[in-house]
C-alpha atoms as a printed R data frame, in Angstrom:
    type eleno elety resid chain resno       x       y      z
1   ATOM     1    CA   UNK     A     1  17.252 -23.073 64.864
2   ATOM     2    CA   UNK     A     2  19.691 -24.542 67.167
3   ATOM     3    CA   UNK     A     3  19.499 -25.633 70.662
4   ATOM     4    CA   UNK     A     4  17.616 -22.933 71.989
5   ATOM     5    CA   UNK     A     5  14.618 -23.118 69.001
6   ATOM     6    CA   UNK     A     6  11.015 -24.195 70.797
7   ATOM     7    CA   UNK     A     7   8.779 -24.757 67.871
8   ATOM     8    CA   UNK     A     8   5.653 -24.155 70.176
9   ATOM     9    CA   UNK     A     9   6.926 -21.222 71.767
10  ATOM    10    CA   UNK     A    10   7.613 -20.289 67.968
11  ATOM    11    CA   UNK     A    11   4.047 -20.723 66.969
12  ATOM    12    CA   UNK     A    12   2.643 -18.932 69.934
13  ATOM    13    CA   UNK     A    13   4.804 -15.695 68.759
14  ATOM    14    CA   UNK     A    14   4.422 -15.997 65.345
15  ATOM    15    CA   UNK     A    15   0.422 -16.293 65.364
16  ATOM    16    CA   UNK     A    16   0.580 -13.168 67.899
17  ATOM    17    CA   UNK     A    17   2.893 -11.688 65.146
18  ATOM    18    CA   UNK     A    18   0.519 -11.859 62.357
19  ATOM    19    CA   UNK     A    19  -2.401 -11.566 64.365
20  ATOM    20    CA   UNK     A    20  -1.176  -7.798 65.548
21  ATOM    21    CA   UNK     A    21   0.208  -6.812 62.317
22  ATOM    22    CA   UNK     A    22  -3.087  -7.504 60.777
23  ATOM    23    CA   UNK     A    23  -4.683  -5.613 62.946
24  ATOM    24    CA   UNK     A    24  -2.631  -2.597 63.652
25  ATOM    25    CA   UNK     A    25  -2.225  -1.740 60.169
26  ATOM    26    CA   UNK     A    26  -6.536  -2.368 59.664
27  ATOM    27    CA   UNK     A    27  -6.639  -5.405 57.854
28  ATOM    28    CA   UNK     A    28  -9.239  -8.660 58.562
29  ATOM    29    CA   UNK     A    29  -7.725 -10.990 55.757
30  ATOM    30    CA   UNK     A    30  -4.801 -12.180 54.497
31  ATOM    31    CA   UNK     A    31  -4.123 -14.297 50.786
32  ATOM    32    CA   UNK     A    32  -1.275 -16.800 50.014
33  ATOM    33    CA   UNK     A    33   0.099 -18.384 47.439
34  ATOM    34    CA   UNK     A    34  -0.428 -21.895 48.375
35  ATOM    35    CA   UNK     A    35   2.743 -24.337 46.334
36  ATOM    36    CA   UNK     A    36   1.801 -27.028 48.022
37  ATOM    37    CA   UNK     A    37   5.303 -27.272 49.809
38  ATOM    38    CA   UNK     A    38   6.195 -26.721 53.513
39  ATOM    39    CA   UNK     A    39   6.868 -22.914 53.986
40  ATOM    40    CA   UNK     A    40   3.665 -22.303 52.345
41  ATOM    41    CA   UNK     A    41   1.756 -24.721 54.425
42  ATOM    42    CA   UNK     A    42   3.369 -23.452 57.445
43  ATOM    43    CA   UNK     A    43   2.734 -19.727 56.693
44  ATOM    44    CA   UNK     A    44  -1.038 -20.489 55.979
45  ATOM    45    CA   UNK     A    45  -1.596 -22.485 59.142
46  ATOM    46    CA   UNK     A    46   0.061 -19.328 60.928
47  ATOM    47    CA   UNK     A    47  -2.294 -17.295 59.599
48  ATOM    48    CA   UNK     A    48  -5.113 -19.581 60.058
49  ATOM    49    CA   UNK     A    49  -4.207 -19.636 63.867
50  ATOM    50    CA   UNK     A    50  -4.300 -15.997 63.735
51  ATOM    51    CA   UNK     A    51  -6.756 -14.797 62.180
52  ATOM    52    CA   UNK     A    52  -9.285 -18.124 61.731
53  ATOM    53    CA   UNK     A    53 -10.020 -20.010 58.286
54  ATOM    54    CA   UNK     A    54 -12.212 -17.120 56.911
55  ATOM    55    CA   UNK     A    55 -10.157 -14.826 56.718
56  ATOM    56    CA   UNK     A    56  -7.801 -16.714 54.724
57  ATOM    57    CA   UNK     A    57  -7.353 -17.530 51.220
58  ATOM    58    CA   UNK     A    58  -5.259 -20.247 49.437
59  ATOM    59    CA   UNK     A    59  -4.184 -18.747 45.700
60  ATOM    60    CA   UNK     A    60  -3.110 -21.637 43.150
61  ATOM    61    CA   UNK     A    61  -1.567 -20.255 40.669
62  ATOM    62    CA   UNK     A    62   0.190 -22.868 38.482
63  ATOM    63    CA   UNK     A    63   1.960 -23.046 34.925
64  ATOM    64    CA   UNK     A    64   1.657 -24.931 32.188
65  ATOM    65    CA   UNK     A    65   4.693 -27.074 33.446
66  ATOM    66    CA   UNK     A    66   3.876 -26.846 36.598
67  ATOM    67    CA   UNK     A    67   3.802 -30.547 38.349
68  ATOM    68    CA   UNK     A    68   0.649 -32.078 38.973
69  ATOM    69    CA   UNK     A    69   1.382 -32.944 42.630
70  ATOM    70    CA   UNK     A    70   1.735 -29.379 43.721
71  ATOM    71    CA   UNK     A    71  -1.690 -28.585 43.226
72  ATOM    72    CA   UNK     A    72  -2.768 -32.034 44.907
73  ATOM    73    CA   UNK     A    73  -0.423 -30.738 47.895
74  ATOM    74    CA   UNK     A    74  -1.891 -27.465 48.012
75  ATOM    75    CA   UNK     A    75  -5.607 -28.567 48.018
76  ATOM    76    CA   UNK     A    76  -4.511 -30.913 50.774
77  ATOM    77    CA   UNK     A    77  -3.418 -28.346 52.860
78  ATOM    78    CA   UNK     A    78  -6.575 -25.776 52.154
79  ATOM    79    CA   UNK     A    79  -8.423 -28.723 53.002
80  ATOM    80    CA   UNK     A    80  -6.635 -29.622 56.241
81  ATOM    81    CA   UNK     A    81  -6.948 -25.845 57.302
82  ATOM    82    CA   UNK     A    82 -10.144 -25.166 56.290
83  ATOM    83    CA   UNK     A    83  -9.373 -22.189 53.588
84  ATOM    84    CA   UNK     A    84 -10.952 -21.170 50.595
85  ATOM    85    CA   UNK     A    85  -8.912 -21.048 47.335
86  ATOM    86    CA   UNK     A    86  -8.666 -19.548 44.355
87  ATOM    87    CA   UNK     A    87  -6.881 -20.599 41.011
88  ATOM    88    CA   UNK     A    88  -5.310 -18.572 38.782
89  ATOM    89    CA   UNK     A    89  -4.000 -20.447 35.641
90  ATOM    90    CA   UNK     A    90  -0.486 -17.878 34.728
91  ATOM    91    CA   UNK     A    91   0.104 -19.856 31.277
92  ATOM    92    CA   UNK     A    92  -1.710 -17.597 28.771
93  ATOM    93    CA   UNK     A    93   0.008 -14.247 30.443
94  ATOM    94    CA   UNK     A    94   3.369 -15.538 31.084
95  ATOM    95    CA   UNK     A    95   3.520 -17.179 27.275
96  ATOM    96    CA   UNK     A    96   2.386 -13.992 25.737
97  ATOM    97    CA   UNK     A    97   5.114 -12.121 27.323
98  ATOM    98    CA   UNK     A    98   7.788 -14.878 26.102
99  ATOM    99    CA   UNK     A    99   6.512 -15.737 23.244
100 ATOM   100    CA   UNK     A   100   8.859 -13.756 20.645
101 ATOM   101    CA   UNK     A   101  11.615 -14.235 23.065
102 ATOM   102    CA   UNK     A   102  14.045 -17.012 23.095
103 ATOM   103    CA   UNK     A   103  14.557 -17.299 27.222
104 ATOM   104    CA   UNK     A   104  16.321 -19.479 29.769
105 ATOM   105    CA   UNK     A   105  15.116 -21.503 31.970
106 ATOM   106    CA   UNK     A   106  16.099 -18.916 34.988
107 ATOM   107    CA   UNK     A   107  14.839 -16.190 33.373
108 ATOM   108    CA   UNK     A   108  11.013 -17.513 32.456
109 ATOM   109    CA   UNK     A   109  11.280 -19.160 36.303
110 ATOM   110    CA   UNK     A   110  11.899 -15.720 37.446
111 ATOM   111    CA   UNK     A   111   9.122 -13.991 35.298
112 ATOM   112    CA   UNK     A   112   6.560 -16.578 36.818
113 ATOM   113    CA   UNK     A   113   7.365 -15.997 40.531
114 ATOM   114    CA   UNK     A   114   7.634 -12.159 40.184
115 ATOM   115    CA   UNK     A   115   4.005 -13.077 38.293
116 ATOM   116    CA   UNK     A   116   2.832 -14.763 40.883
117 ATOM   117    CA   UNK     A   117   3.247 -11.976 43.589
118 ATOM   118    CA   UNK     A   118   1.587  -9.963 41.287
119 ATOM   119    CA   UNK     A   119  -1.542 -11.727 41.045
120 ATOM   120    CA   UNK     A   120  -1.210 -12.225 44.806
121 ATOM   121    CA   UNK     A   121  -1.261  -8.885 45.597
122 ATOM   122    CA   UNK     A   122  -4.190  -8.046 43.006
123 ATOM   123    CA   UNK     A   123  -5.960 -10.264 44.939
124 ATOM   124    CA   UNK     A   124  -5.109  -8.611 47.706
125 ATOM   125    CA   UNK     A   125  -6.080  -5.150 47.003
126 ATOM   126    CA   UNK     A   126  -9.434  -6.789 45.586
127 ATOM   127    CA   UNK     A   127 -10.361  -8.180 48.504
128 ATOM   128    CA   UNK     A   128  -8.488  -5.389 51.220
129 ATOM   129    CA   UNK     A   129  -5.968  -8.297 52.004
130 ATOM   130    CA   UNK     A   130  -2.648  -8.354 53.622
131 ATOM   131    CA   UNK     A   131  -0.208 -10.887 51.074
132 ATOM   132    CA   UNK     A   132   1.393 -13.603 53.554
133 ATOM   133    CA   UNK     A   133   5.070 -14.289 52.810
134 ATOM   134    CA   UNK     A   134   6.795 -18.066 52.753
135 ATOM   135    CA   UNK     A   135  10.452 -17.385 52.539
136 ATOM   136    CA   UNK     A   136  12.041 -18.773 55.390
137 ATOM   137    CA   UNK     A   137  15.142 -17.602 56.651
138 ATOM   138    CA   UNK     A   138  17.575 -20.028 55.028
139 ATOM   139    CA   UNK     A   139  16.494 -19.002 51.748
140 ATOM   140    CA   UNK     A   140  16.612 -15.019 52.807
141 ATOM   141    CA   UNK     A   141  19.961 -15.243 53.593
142 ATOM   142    CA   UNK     A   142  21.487 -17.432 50.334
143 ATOM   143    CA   UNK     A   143  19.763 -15.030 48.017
144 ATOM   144    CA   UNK     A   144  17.278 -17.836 46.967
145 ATOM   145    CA   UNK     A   145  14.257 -16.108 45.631
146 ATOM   146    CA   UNK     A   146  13.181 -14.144 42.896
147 ATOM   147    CA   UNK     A   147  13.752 -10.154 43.932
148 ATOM   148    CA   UNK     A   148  10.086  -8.497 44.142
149 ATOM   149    CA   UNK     A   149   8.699 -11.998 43.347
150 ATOM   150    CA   UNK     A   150   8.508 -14.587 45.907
151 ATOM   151    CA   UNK     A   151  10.543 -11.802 48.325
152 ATOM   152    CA   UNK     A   152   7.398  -9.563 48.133
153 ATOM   153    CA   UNK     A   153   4.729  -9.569 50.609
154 ATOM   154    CA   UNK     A   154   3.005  -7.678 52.997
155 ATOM   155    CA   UNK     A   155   4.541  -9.860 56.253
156 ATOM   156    CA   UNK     A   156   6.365 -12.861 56.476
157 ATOM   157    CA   UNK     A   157   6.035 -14.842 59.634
158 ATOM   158    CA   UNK     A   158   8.885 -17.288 58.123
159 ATOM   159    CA   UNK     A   159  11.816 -14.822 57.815
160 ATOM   160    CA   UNK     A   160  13.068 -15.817 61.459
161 ATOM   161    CA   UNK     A   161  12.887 -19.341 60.669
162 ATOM   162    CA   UNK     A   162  15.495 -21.530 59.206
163 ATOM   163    CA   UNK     A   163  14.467 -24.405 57.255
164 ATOM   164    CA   UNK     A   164  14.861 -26.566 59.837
165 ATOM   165    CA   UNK     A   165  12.227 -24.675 62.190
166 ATOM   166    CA   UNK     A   166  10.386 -24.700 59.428
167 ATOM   167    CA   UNK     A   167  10.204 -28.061 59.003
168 ATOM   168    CA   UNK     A   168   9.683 -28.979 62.853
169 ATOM   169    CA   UNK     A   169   7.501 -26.791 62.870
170 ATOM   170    CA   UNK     A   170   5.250 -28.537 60.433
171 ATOM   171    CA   UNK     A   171   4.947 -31.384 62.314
172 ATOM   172    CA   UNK     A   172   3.653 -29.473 65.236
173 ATOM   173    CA   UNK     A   173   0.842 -28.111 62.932
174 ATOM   174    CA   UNK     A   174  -0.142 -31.322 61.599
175 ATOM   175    CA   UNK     A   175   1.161 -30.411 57.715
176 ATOM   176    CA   UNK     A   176   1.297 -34.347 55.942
177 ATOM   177    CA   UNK     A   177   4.430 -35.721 55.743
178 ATOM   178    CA   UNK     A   178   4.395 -36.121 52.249
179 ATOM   179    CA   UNK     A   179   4.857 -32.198 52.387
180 ATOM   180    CA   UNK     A   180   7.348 -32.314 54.946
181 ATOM   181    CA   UNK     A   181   9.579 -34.857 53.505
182 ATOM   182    CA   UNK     A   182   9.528 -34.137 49.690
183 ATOM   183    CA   UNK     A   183  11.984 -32.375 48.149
184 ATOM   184    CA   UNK     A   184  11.752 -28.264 48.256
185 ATOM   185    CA   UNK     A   185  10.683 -26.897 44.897
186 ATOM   186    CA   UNK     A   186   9.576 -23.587 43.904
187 ATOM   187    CA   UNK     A   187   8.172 -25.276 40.545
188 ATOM   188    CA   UNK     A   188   9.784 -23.089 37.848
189 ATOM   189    CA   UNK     A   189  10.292 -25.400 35.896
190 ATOM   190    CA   UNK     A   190   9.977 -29.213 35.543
191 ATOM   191    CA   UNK     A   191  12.714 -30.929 37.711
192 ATOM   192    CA   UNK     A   192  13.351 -28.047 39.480
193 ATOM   193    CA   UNK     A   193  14.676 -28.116 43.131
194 ATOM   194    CA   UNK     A   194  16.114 -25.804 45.304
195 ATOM   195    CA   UNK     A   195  18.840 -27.731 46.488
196 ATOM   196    CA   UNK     A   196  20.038 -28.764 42.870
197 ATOM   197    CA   UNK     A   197  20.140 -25.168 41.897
198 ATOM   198    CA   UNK     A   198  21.183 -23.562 45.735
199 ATOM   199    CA   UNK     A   199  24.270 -27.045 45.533
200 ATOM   200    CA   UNK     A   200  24.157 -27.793 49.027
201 ATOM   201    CA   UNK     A   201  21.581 -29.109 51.052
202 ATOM   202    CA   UNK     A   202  19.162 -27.038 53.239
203 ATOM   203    CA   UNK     A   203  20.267 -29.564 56.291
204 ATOM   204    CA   UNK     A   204  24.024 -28.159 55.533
205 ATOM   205    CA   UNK     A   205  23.463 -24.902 54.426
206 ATOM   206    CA   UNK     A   206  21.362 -24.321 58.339
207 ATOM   207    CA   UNK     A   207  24.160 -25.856 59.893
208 ATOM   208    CA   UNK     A   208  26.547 -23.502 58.598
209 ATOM   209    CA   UNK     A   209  24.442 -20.005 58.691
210 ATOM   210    CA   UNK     A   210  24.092 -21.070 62.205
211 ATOM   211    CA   UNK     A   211  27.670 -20.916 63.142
212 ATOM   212    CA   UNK     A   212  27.869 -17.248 61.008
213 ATOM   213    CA   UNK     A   213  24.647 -15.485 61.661
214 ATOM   214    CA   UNK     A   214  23.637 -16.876 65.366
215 ATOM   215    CA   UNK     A   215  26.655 -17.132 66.588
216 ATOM   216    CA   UNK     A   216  29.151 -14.691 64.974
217 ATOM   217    CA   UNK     A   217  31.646 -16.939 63.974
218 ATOM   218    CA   UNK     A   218  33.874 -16.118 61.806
219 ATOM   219    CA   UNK     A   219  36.707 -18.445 61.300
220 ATOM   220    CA   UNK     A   220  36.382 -20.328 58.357
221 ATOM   221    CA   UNK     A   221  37.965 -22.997 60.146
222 ATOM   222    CA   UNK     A   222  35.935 -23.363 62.898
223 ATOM   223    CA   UNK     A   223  32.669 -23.071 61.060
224 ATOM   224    CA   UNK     A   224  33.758 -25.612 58.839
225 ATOM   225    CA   UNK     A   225  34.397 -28.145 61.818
226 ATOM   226    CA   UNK     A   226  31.400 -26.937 63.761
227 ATOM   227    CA   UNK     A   227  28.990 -27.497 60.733
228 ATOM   228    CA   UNK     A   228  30.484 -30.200 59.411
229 ATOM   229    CA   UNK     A   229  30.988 -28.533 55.787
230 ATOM   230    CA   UNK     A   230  33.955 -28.394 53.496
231 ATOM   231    CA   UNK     A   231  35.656 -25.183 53.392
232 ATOM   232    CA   UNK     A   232  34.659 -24.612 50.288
233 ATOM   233    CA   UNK     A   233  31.062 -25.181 51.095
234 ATOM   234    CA   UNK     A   234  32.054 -22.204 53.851
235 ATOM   235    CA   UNK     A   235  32.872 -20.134 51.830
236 ATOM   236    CA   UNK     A   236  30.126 -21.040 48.796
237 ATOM   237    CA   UNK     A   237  27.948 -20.044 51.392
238 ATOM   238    CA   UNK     A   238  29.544 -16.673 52.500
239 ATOM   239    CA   UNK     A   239  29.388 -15.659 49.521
240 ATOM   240    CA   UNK     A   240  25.800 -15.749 48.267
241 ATOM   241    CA   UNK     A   241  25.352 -14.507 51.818
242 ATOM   242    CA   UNK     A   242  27.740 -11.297 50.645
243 ATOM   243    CA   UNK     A   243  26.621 -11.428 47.446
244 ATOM   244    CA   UNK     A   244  22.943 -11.005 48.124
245 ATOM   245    CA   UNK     A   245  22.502  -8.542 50.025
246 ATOM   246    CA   UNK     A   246  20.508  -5.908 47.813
247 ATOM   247    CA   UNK     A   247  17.580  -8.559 48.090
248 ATOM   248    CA   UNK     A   248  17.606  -7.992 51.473
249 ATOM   249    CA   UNK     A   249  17.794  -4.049 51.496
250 ATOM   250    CA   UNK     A   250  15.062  -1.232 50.777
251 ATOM   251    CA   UNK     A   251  15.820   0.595 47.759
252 ATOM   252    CA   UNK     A   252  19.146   2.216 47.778
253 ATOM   253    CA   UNK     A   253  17.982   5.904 48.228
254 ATOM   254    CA   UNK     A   254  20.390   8.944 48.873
255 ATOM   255    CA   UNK     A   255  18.110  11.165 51.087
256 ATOM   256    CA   UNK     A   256  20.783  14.331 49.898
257 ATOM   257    CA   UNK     A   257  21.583  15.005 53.594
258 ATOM   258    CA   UNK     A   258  17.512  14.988 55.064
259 ATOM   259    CA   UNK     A   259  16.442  13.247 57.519
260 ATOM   260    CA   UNK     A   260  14.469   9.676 57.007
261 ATOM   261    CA   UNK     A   261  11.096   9.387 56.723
262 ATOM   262    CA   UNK     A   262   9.598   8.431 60.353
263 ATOM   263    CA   UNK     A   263   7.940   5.403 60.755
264 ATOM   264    CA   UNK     A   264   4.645   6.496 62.522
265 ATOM   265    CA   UNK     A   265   4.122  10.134 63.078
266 ATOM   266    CA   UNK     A   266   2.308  10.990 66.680
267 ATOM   267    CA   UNK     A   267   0.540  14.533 66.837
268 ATOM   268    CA   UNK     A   268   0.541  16.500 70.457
269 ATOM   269    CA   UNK     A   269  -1.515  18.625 71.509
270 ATOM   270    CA   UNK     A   270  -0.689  22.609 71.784
């Protein structure tokens, strides 16, 4: 985001990104869940770039709830790219779980997401797949996703982009604009958007993590003026930032004075 961001120079390193991982770590395919909203979109035509239509597959997986207009979205978008798809129908397993269990809203929304990953990456070890990720950047850094549900994958080719990028980003690819321009929704639950549960627009909340994680600004007052946000908005949004960090941390593991595992081990000879 910002001045500096060049969507095409963006796609050029992102398809090179998944293109490599898949292939240094041995795997030909990737799945994703396909929502039938931007980030989604975006990630599959990534990988589509990448690694070619064949070798990637669209999961539906909707709810019982679940709007109507998703699924449209997302069979527009396999369509447009050329994917095969796959629909997995989460009512029966996600009411049998809830079903002697008075539950919010929250909690059932996160049971279905952290459900959906699952399924994704069944699918994935079915078919010796690599699970593409959707959460954008924005969304990493407010805390806005379900912890080992929709934060779960094998790569994510949108954690470096805000939701801006993401967005212009779209348009470059060719995603509808009925995708690009309707209002974000992970689709817990009917009426559900991200920006009525996040309180702050994604437009906003960009402007401000720009000013505090690209730039390293740190005076409440000068965010505030360079974003355009109400202090409190600031601060709102340092918070969730503070407050959600676990979801953006390995396991908390006390390694009792050893050293860490390495990440690839390279054998010598002699």
């Amino acid at each position: 985001m910002g001045r500096n961001f060049n969507a095409d120079d963006a796609i050029a390193r992102l398809t090179a990104f998944v293109r490599d991982f898949a292939a240094s770590n041995g795997f030909p395919h990737v799945v994703i869940g396909l929502s039938g909203g931007v980030d989604s979109s975006v990630s599959a035509a990534l990988g589509v770039r990448a690694l070619g239509s064949d070798d990637v597959l669209g999961l539906i997986m909707p709810y019982r709830s679940s709007s109507p207009e998703s699924e449209g979205h997302a069979l527009d978008v396999a369509r447009l790219l050329g994917i095969a798809t796959e629909k997995v129908d989460l009512t029966p397993m996600i009411d049998a779980y809830f079903d002697s269990r008075e539950v919010s809203q929250v909690r059932r929304g996160n049971k279905l997401a952290r459900e959906r990953m699952a399924v994704l990456f069944d699918i994935a070890s079915r078919d010796r797949r690599l699970v593409l990720g959707t959460s954008n950047k924005t969304e990493i850094c407010l805390g806005y996703s379900t912890w080992y549900g929709d934060s779960a994958c094998s790569l994510n080719p949108l954690g470096g982009l805000y939701k801006r990028d993401v967005r212009e980003i779209a348009r470059r690819l060719g995603v509808p604009d009925s995708i690009i321009a309707k209002k974000p929704t992970a689709d817990l639950w009917p009426g559900q958007t991200d920006e009525g549960e996040l309180g702050v627009s994604y437009d906003l909340a960009d402007r401000v993590l720009n000013e505090i994680v690209e730039k390293g600004e740190r005076s409440q007052v000068k965010i505030s003026a360079a974003a355009g946000a109400d202090e409190q908005v600031v601060r709102k949004i340092v918070d969730r930032l503070n407050g959600f960090l676990y979801k953006r941390s390995l396991p908390a593991t006390d390694l009792l004075g050893r050293r860490p595992i390495p990440e690839t081990v390279v054998l010598i000879d002699g």
